[in-house]
C-alpha positions as CSV (number, residue, x, y, z in Angstrom):
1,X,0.0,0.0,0.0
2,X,1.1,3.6,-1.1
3,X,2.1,5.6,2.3
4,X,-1.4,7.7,2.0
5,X,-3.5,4.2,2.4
6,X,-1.0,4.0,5.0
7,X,-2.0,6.8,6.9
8,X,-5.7,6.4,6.6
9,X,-5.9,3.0,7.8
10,X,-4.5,3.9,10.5
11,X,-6.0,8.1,11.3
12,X,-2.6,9.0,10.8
13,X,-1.0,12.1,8.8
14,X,1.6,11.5,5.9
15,X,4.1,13.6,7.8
16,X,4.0,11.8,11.0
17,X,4.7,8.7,9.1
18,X,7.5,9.9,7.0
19,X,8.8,11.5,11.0
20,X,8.3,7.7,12.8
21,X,10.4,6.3,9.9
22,X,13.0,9.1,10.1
23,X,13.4,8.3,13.5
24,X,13.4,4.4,13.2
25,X,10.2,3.7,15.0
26,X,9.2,2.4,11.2
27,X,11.3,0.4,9.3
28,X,11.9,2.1,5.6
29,X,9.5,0.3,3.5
30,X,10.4,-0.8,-0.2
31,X,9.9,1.0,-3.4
32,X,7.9,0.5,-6.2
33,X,9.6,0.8,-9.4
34,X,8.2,4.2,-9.7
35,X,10.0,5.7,-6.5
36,X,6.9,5.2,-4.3
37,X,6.5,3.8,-0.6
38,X,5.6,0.6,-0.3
39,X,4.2,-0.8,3.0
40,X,3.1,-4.0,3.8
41,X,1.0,-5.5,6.7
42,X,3.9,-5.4,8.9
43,X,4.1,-1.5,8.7
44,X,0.1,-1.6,8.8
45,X,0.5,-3.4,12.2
46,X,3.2,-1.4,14.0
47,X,1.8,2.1,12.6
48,X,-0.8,0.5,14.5
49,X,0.6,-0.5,17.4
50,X,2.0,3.0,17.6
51,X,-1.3,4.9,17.1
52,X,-2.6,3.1,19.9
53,X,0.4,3.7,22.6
54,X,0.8,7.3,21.2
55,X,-3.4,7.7,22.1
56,X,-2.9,6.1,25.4
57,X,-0.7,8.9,26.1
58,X,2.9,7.2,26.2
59,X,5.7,9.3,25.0
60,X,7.8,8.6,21.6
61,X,10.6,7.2,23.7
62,X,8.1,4.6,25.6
63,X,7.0,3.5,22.5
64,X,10.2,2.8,21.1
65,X,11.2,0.7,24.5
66,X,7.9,-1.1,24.2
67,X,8.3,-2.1,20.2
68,X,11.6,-3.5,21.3
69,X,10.4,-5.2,24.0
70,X,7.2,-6.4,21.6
71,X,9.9,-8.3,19.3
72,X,11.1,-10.7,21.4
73,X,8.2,-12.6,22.3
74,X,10.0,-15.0,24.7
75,X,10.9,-12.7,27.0
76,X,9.0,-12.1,30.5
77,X,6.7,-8.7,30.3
78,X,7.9,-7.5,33.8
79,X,10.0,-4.5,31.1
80,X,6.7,-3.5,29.9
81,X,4.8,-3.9,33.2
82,X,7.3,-0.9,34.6
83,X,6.6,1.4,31.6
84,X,3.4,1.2,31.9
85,X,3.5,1.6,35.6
86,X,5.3,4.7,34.9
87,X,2.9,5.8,32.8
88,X,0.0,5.2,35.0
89,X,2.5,7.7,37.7
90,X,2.6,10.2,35.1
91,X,-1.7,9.5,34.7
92,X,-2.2,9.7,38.5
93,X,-0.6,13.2,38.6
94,X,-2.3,14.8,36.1
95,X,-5.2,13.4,37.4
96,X,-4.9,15.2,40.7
97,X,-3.3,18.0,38.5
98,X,-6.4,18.5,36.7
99,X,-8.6,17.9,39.5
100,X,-7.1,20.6,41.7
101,X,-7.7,22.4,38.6
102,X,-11.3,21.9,38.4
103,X,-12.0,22.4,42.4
104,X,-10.0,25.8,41.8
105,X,-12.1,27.2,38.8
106,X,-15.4,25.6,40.5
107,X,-14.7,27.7,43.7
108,X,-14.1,30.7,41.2
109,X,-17.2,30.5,39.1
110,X,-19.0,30.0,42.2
111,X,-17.8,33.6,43.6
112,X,-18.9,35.1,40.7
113,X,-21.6,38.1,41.4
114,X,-22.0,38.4,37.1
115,X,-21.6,41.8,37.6
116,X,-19.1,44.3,35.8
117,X,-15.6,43.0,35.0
118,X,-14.1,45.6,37.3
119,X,-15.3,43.2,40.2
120,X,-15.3,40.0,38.4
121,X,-13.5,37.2,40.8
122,X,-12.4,35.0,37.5
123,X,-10.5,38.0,36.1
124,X,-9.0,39.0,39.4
125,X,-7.9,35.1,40.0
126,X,-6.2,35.5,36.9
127,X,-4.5,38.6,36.6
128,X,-1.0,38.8,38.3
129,X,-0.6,39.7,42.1
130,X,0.6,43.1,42.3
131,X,4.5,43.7,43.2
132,X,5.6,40.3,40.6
C-alpha cells in the first residue's frame, strides 16, 4: 500500500509517518519501481501499534522501549509492566493536577456576582498579584 492508504488505515497524517520512519520507529519500506512507498502488513501493524500507545498517552521514547520489547516474544513482560506503571504515575498526577484544577475554577465560578468586569473574581484570579 502507497504511504497515504498507510496513513488512513491507521487516522494517521503522511508527515508523522515519513517522522516515525526518520526516526526508526518504522522500518523504511520498499519502493515501487516508480519511486513510491511501499508498505506492507507489517508496517500496517506497528503504525498500529503505535497509534494506539501514542493515544494512550505514552511518550515517543516509551513506544520505542515497548516495540523493542514487543519483538522478542519469549521474553518475561515485567520490562513492559514498569513502563506502563510509569505511565500510570505520570496519569495519576495529572489526574490530581487536573482535579485541583477543576475544584479551583469551580470555587471561582461559584464567587462570581456576574456583575461588571471591574469586580469580576475570575478575572482577578487570573490577573498577576501586584508587586511580581
Amino acid at each position: 500500500m502507497k504511504i497515504g492508504e498507510l496513513a488512513a488505515a491507521t487516522t494517521t497524517k503522511v508527515e508523522t509517518v515519513r517522522y516515525y520512519e526518520k526516526i526508526g520507529l518504522l522500518s523504511p519500506p520498499a519502493r515501487t519501481s516508480s519511486n513510491y512507498r511501499a508498505y506492507g502488513n507489517d508496517h500496517l501493524a506497528r503504525l498500529s501499534f503505535i497509534r494506539r500507545a501514542r493515544d494512550l498517552g505514552f511518550t515517543l521514547e516509551a513506544v520505542r522501549e515497548l516495540l523493542t520489547l514487543s519483538d522478542d516474544k519469549a521474553q518475561s513482560c515485567e520490562a513492559v509492566d514498569g513502563i506502563a506503571r510509569v505511565h500510570l504515575t505520570e496519569i495519576d498526577r495529572k489526574v490530581a493536577d487536573l482535579t485541583a484544577l477543576r475544584t479551583e475554577l469551580d470555587r471561582v465560578l461559584g464567587s462570581c456576582r456576574h456583575g461588571t468586569i471591574a469586580s469580576c473574581k475570575i478575572i482577578e484570579t487570573l490577573a498577576p498579584r501586584k508587586g511580581l
